[in-house]
C-alpha positions in Angstrom: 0.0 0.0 0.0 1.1 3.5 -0.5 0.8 6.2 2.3 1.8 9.6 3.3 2.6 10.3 7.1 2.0 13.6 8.0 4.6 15.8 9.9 3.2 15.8 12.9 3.4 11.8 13.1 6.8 10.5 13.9 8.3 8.8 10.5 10.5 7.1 12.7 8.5 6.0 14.6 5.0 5.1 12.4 6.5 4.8 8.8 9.3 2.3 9.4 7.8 -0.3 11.0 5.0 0.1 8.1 7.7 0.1 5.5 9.1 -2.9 7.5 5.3 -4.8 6.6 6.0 -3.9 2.8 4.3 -1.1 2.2 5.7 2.0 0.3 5.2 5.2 2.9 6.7 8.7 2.5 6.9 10.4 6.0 6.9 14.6 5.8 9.1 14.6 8.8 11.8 12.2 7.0 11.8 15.0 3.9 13.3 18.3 4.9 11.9 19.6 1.1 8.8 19.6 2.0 9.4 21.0 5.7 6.1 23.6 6.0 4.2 21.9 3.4 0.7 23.5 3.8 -2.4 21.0 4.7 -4.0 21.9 0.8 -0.2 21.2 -0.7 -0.1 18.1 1.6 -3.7 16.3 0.0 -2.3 17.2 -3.5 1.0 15.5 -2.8 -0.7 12.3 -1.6 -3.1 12.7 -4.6 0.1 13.2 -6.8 1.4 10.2 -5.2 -1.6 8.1 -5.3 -1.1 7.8 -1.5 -3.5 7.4 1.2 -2.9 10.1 3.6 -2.0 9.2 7.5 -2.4 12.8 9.3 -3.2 13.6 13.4 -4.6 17.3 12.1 -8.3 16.1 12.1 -9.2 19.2 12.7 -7.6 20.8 9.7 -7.9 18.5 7.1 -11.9 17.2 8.2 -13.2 20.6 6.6 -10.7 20.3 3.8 -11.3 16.7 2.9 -15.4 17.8 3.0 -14.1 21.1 0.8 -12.4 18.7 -2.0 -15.6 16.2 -1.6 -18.4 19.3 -2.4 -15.6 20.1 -5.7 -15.7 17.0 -6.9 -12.2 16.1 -6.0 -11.0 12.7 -5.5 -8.2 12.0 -3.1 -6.1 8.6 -2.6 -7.6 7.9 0.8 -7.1 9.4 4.2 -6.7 8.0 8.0 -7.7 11.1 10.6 -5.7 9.9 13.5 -8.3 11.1 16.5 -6.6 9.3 19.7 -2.8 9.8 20.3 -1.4 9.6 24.1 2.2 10.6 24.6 4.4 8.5 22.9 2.7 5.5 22.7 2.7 4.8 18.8 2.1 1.2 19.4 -2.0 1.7 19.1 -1.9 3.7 16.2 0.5 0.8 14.2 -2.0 -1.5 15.2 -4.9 0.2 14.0 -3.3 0.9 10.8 -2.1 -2.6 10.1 -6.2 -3.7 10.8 -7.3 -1.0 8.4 -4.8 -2.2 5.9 -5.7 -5.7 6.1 -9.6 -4.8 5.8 -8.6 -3.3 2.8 -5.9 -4.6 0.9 -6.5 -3.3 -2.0 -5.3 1.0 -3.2 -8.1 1.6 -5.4 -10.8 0.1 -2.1 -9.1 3.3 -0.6 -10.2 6.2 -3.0 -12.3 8.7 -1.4 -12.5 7.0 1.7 -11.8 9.1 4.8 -11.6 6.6 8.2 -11.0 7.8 11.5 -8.4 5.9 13.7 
């Protein structure tokens, strides 16, 4: 599967062990190019990318995903990351390798916004 971790989420510590399971991730934080990347700039990359889009800014990118839905935009697929506590990543891994697994396939992903 391909994804896009957003900067706030630790590529470290959420994409590796994905890229570890086989799947293709980009993490923002692991690209100093695209440091500042705004939220609109960060959807079009992961539509460029045909990646689904991991992000903890719910509430930036809720209203934006609803924005590109009313246009008629398609996006690759995104994962609103609601609980986070500290530095426990372990929950959020897990959740993301059940999502995956429900839906194994890239194009099951298109349009779909889920909230982990």
């Amino acid at each position: 599967m391909r994804l896009l971790i957003d900067a706030q989420l630790s590529g470290r510590r959420i994409a590796r062990p994905l890229l570890l399971d086989g799947h293709d991730v980009l993490a923002l934080s692991d690209r100093p190019d695209l440091d500042g990347l705004a939220d609109p700039g960060v959807l079009a990359l992961a539509v460029a990318e045909d990646r689904i889009l991991v992000t903890r800014n719910s509430r930036d990118f809720s209203p934006l995903l609803r924005e590109w839905a009313e246009a008629g935009r398609a996006h690759a697929g995104c994962v609103l990351i609601w609980t986070f506590r500290g530095s426990d990543y372990g929950p959020i891994i897990e959740g993301l390798r059940r999502l995956l697994a429900e839906r194994p396939e890239q194009s099951a992903w298109r349009d779909l916004t889920i909230a982990l």
